[in-house]
C-alpha positions, 0 to 999 in steps of 0.5 A, a space after each residue: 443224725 443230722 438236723 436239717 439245720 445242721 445240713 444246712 449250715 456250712 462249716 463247724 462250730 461258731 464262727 461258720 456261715 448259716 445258709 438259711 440265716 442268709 437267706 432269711 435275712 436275704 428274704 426281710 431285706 428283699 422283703 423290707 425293699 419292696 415295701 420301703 419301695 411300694 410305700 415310702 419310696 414314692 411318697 419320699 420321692 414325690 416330697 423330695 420331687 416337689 421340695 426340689 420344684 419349691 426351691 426352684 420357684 423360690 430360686 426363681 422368684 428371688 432371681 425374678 425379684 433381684 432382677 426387678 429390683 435392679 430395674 427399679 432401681 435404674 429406673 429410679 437412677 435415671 428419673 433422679 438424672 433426669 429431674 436434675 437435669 430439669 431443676 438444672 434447666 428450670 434454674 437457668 431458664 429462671 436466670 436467664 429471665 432474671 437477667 433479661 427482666 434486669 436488663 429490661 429494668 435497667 433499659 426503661 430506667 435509662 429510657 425514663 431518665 433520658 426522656 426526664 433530662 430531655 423533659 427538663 432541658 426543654 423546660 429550662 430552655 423554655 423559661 430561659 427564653 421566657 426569662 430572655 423575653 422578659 428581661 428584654 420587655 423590662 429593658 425596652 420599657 426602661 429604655 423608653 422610660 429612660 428616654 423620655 425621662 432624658 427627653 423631659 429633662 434635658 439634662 448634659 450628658 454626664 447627667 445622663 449618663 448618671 441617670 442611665 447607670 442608676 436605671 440600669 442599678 434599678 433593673 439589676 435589682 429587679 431582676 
């Protein structure tokens, strides 16, 4: 007689294939995915789910923080260019004032040397004519002098003529 077992088992000997042994593991491996389905698959896919949404956040927080980075970036690239610019013109501007100030300077040196030579030319003309003045008061007096010397003596002429030339020594002297 044949047990069931025996009934069940398809072929002879070692080697043949066992329907139950087939279906019992067919039944755990049914079973072991309903299980795996109702308690770790749900949980390994809502940590796989939110892994996956935490790498696109960080994905996209780095791409956010590249970005603003290069805007930061240019922003400071372009105030870098844009206070050079202003130093460039601060620096010219302070030359140009210089040049003005220094060409101002040189103007109010000429103007003040121009006024002192026009001052001083004045002044010697001034004395020059006071001199002129004087020198012809001192040759008025001498020739009244010499007049009435002559008037008192009368001398010739080649006295005379003696006695002008020693005035006029004398007033060469004084002068």
């Amino acid at each position: 007689m044949y047990s069931y077992i025996d009934v069940l088992t398809v072929g002879a000997g070692v080697g043949g294939l066992r329907v139950i042994d087939m279906g019992i593991q067919l039944f755990f491996f049914l079973l072991l995915l309903f299980l795996v389905k109702k308690f770790a698959w749900g949980p390994v896919m809502n940590m796989m789910q939110k892994r996956e949404e935490y790498v696109a956040n960080e994905i996209e927080a780095a791409e956010k923080s590249r970005i603003d980075a290069e805007k930061a970036s240019k922003e400071a690239h372009e105030r870098l260019k844009q206070m050079k610019q202003e130093a460039q013109k601060i620096i010219e501007d302070a030359k140009e004032a210089g040049q003005k100030q220094e060409q101002e300077i040189i103007r109010a040196a000429r103007d003040e040397a121009n006024r002192l030579k026009e001052s001083a030319q004045a002044d010697i003309q001034n004395e020059k004519e006071k001199a002129l003045q004087a020198l012809q008061d001192k040759v008025a007096l001498l020739s009244v002098l010499i007049a009435t010397k002559v008037i008192e003596k009368e001398i010739d002429e080649k006295d005379q003529e003696k006695l002008i030339h020693e005035y006029i020594k004398e007033v060469g002297e004084e002068l």
